[in-house]
Biopython code that builds the backbone (N, CA, C, O; Angstrom):
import numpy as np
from Bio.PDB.StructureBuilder import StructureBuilder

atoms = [
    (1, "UNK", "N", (0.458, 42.998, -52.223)),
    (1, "UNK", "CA", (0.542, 41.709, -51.598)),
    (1, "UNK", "C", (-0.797, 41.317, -51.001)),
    (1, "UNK", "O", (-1.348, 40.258, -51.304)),
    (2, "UNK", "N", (-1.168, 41.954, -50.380)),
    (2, "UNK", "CA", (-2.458, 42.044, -49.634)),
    (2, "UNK", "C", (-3.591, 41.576, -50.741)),
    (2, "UNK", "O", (-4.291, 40.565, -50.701)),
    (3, "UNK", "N", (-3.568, 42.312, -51.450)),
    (3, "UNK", "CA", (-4.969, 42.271, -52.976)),
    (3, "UNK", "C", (-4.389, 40.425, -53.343)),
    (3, "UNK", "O", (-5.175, 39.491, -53.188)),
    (4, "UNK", "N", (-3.135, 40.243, -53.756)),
    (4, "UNK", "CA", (-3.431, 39.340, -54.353)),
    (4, "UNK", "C", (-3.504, 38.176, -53.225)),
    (4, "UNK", "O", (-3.866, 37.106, -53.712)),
    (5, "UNK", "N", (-3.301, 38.143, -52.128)),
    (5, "UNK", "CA", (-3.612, 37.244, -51.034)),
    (5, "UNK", "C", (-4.990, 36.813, -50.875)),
    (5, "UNK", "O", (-5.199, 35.613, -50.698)),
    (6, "UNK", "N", (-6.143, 37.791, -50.921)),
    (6, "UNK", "CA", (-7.257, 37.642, -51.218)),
    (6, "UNK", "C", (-7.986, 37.426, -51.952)),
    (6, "UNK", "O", (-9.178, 37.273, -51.686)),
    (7, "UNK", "N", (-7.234, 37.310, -53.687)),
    (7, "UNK", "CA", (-7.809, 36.878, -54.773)),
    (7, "UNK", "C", (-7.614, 35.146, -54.824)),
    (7, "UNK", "O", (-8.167, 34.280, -55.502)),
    (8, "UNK", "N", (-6.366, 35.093, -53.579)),
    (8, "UNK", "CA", (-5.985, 33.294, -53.706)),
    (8, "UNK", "C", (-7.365, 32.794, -52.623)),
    (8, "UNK", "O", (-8.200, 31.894, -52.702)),
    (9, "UNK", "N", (-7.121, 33.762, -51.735)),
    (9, "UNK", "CA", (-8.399, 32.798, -51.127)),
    (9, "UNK", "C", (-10.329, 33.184, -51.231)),
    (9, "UNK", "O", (-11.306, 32.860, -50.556)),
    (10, "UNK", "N", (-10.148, 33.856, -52.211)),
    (10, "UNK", "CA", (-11.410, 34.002, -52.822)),
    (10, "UNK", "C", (-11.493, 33.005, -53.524)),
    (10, "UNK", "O", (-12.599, 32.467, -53.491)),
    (11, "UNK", "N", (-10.519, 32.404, -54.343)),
    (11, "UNK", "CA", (-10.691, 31.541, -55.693)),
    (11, "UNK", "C", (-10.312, 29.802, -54.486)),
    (11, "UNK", "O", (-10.719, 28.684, -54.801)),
    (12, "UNK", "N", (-9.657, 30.046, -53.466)),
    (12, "UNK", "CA", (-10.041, 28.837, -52.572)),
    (12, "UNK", "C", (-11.289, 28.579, -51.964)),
    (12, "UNK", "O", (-11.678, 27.428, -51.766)),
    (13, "UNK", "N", (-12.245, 30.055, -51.512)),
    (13, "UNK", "CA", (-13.243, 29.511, -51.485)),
    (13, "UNK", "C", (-14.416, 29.162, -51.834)),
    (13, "UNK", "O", (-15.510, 28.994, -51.295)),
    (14, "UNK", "N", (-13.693, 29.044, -53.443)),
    (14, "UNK", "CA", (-14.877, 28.796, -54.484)),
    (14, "UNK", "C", (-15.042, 26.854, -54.803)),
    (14, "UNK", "O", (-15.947, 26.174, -55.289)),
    (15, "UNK", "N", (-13.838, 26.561, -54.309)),
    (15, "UNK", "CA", (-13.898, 25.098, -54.325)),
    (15, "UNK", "C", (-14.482, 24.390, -54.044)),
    (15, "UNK", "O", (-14.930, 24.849, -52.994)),
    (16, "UNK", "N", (-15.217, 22.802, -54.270)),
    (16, "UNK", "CA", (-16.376, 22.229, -53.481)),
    (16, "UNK", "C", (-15.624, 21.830, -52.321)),
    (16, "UNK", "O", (-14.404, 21.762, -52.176)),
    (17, "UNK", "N", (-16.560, 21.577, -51.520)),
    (17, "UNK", "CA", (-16.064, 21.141, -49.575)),
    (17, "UNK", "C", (-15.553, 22.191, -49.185)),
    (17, "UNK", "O", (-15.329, 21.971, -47.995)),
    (18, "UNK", "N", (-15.130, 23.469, -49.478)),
    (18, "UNK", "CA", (-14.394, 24.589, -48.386)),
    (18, "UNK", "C", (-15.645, 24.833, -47.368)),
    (18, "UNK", "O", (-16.833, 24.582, -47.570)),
    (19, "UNK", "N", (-15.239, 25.204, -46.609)),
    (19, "UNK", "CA", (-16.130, 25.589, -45.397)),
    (19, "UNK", "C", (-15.851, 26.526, -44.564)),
    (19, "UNK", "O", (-16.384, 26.554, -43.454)),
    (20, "UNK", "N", (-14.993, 27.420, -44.956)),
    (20, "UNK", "CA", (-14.982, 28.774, -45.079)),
    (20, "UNK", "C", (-14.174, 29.352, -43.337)),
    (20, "UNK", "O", (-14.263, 30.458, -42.805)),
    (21, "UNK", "N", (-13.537, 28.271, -42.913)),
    (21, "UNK", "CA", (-12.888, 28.332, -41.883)),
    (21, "UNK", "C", (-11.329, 29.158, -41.482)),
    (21, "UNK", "O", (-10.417, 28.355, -41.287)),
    (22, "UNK", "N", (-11.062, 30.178, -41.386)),
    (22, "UNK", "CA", (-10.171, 30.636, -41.531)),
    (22, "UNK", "C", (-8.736, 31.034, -39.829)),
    (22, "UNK", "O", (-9.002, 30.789, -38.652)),
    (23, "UNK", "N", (-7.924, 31.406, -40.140)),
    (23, "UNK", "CA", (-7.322, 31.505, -39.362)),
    (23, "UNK", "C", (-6.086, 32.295, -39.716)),
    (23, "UNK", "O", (-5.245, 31.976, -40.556)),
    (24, "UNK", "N", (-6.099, 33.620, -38.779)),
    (24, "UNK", "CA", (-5.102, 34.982, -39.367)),
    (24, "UNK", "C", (-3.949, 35.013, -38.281)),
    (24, "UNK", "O", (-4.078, 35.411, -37.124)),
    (25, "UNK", "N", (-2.502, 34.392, -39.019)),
    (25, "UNK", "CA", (-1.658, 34.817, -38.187)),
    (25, "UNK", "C", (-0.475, 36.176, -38.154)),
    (25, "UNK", "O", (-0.036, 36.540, -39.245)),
    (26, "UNK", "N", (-0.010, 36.864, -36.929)),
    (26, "UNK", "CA", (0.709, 38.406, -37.770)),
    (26, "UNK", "C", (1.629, 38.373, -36.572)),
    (26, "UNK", "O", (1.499, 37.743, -35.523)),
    (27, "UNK", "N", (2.707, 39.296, -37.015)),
    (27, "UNK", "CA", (3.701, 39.842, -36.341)),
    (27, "UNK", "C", (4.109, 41.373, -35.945)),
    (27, "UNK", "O", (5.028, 41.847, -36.613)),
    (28, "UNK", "N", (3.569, 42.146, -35.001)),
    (28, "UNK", "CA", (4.414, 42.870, -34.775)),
    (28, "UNK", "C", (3.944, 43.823, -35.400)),
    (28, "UNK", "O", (4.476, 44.930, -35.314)),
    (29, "UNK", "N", (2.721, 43.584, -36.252)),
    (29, "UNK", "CA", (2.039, 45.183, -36.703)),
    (29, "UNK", "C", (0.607, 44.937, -37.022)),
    (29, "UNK", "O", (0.236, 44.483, -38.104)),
    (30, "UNK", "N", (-0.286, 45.294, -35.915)),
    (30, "UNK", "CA", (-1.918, 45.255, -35.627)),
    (30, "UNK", "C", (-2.362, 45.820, -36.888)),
    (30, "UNK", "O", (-3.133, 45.276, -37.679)),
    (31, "UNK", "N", (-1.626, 47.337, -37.050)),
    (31, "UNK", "CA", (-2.683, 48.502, -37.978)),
    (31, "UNK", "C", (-3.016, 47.174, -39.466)),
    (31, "UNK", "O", (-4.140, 46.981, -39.930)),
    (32, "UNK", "N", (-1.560, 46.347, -40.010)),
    (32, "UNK", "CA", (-1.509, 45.684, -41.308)),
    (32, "UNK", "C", (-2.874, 44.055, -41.055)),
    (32, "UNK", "O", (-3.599, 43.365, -41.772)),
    (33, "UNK", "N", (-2.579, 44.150, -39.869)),
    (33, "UNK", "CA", (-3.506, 42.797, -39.239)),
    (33, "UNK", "C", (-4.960, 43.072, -39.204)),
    (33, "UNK", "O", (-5.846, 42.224, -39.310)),
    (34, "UNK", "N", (-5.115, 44.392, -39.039)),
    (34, "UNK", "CA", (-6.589, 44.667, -39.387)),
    (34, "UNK", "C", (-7.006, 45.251, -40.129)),
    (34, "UNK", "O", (-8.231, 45.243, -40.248)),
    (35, "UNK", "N", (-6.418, 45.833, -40.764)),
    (35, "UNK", "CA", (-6.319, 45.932, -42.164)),
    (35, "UNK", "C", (-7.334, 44.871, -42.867)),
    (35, "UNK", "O", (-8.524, 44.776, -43.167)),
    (36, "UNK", "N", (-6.012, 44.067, -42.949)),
    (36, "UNK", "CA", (-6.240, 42.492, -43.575)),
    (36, "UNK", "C", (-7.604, 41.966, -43.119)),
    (36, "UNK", "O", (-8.426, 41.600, -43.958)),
    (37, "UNK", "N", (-7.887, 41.917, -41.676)),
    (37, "UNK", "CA", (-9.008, 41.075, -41.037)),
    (37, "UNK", "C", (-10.319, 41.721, -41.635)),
    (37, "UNK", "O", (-11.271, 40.942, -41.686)),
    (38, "UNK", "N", (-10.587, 43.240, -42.184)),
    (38, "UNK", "CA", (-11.388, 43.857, -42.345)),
    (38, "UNK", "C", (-11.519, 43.433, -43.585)),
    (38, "UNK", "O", (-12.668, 43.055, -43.813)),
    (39, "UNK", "N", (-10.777, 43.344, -44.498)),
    (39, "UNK", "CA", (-11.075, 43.198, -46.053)),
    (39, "UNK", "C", (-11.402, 41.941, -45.953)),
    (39, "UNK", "O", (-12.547, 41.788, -46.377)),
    (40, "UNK", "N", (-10.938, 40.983, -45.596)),
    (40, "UNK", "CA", (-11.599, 39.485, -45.408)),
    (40, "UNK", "C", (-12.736, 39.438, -44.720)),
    (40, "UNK", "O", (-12.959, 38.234, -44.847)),
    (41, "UNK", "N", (-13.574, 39.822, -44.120)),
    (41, "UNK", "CA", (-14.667, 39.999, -43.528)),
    (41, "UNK", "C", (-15.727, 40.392, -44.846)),
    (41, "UNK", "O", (-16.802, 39.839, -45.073)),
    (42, "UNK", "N", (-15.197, 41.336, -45.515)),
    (42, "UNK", "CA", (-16.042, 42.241, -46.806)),
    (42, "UNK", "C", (-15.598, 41.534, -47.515)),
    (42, "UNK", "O", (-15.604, 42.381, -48.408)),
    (43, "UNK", "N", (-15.024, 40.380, -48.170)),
    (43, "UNK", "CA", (-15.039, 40.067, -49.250)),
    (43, "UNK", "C", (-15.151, 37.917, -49.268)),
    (43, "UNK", "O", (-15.417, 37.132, -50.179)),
    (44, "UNK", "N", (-14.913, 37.776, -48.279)),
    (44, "UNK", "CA", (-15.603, 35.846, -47.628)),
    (44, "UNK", "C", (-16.364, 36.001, -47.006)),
    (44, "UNK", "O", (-16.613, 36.951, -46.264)),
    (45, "UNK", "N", (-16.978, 34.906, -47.235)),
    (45, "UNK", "CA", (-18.089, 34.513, -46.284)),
    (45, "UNK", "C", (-17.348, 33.290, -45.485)),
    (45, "UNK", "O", (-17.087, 32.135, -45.819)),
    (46, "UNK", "N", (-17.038, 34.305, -43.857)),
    (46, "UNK", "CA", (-16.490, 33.654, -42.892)),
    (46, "UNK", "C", (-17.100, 33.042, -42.267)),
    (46, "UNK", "O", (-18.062, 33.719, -41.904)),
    (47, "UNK", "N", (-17.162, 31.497, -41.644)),
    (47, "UNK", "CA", (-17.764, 30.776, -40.888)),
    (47, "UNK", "C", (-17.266, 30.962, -39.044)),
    (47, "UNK", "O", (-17.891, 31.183, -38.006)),
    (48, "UNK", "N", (-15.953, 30.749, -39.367)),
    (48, "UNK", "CA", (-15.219, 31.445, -37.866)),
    (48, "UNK", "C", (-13.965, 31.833, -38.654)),
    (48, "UNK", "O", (-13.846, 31.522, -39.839)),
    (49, "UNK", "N", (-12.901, 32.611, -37.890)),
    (49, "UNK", "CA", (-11.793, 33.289, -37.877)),
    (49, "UNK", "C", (-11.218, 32.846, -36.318)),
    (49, "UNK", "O", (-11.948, 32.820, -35.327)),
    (50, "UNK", "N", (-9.824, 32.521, -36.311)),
    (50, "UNK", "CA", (-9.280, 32.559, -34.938)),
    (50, "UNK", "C", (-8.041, 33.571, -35.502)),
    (50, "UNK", "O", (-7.834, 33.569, -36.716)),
    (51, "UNK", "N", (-7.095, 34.566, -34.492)),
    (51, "UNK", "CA", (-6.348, 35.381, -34.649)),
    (51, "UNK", "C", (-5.253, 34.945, -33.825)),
    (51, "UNK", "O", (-5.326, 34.446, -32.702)),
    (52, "UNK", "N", (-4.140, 35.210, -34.572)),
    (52, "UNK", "CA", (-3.107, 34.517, -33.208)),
    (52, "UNK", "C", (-1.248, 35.268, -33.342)),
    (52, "UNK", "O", (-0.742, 35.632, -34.404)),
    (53, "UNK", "N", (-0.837, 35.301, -32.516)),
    (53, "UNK", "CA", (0.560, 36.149, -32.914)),
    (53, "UNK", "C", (1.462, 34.598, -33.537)),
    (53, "UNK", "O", (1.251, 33.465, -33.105)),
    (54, "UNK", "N", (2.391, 34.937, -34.548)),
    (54, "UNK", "CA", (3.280, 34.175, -35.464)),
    (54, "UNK", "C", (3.895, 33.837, -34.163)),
    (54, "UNK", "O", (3.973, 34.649, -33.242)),
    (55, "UNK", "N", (4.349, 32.568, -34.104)),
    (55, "UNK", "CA", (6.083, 32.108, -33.191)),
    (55, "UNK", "C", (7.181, 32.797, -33.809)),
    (55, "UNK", "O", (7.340, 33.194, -34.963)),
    (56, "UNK", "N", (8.165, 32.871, -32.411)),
    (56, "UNK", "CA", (9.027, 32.919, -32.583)),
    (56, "UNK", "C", (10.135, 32.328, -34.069)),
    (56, "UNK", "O", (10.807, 32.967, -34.879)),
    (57, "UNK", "N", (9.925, 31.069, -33.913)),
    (57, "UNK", "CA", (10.592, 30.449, -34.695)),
    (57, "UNK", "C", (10.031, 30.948, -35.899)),
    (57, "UNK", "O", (10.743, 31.865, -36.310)),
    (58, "UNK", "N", (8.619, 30.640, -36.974)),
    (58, "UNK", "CA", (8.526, 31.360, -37.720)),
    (58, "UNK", "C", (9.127, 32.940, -38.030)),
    (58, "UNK", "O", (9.621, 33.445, -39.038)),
    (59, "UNK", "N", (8.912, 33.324, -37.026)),
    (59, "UNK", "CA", (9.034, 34.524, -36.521)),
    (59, "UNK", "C", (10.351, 35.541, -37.293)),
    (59, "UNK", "O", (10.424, 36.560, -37.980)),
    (60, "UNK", "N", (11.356, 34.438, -36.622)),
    (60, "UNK", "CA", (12.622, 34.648, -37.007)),
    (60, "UNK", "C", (12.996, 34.687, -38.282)),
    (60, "UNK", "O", (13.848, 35.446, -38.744)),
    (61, "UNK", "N", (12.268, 33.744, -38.970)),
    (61, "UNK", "CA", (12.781, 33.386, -40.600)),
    (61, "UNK", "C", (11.834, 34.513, -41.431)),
    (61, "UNK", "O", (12.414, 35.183, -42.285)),
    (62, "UNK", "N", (10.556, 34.714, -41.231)),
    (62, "UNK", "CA", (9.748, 35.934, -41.304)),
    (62, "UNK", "C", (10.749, 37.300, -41.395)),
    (62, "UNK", "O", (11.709, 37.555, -42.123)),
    (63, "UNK", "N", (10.313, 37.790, -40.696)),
    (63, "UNK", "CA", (11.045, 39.232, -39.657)),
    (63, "UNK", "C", (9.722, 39.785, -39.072)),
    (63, "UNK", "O", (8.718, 39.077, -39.147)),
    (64, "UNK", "N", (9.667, 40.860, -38.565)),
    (64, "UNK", "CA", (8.709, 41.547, -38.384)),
    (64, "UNK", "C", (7.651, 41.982, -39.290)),
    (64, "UNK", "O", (8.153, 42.334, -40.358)),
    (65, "UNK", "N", (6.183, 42.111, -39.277)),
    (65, "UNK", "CA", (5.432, 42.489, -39.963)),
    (65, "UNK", "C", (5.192, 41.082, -40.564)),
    (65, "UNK", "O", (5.207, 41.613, -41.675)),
    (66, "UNK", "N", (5.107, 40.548, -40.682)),
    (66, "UNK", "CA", (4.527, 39.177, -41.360)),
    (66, "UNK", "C", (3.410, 38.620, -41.243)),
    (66, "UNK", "O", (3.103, 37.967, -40.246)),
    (67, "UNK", "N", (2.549, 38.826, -42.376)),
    (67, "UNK", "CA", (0.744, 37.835, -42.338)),
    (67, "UNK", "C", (0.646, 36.566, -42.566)),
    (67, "UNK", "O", (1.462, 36.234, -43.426)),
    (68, "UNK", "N", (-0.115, 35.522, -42.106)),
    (68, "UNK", "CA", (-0.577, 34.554, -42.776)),
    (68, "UNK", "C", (-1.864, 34.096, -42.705)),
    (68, "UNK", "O", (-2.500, 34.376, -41.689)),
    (69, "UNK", "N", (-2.398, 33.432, -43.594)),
    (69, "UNK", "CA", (-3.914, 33.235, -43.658)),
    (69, "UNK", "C", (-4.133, 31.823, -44.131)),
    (69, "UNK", "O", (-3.978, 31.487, -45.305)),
    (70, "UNK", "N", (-4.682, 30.614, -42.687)),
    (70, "UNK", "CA", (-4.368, 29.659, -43.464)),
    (70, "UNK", "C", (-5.961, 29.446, -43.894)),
    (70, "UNK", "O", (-6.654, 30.393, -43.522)),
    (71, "UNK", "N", (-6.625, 28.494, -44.539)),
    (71, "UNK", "CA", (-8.174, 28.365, -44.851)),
    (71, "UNK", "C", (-8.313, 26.565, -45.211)),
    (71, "UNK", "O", (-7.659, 25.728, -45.833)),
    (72, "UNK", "N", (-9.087, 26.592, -44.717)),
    (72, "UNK", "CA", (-10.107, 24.981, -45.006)),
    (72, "UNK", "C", (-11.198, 25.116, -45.661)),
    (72, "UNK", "O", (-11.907, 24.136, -45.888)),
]
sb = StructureBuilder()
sb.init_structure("model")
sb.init_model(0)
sb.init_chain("A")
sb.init_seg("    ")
for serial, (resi, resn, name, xyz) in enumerate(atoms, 1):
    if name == "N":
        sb.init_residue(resn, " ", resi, " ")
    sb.init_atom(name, np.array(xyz, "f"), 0.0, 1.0, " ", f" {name:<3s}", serial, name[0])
structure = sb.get_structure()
């Protein structure tokens, strides 16, 4: 899941106008969250990153352990 999450936003930030702005949201498990934050670091060229815990409401429909990565 992870590999191909990063092949979508490798090939997003090959697009014209991206600007390489990202934003990592997770639930309930750091070790998978940095994980993730580390391989995106080594493989985009990040302009900023903000990190933030999922809501509740997502949350719920999610379950625990849940990533998201949105990008501009």
């Amino acid at each position: 899941m992870m590999e191909k999450l990063l092949g979508i936003l490798e090939n997003d930030a090959r697009k014209p106008g991206f600007e390489g702005v990202y934003a990592l949201a997770w639930s309930n498990n750091p070790e998978m969250r940095d994980e993730l934050m580390e391989k995106m670091k080594k493989r985009l060229d990040m302009k900023s990153l903000v990190i933030g815990r999922i809501s509740p409401v997502v949350g719920a429909h999610t379950g625990p352990g849940a990533l998201g990565v949105f990008c501009y």
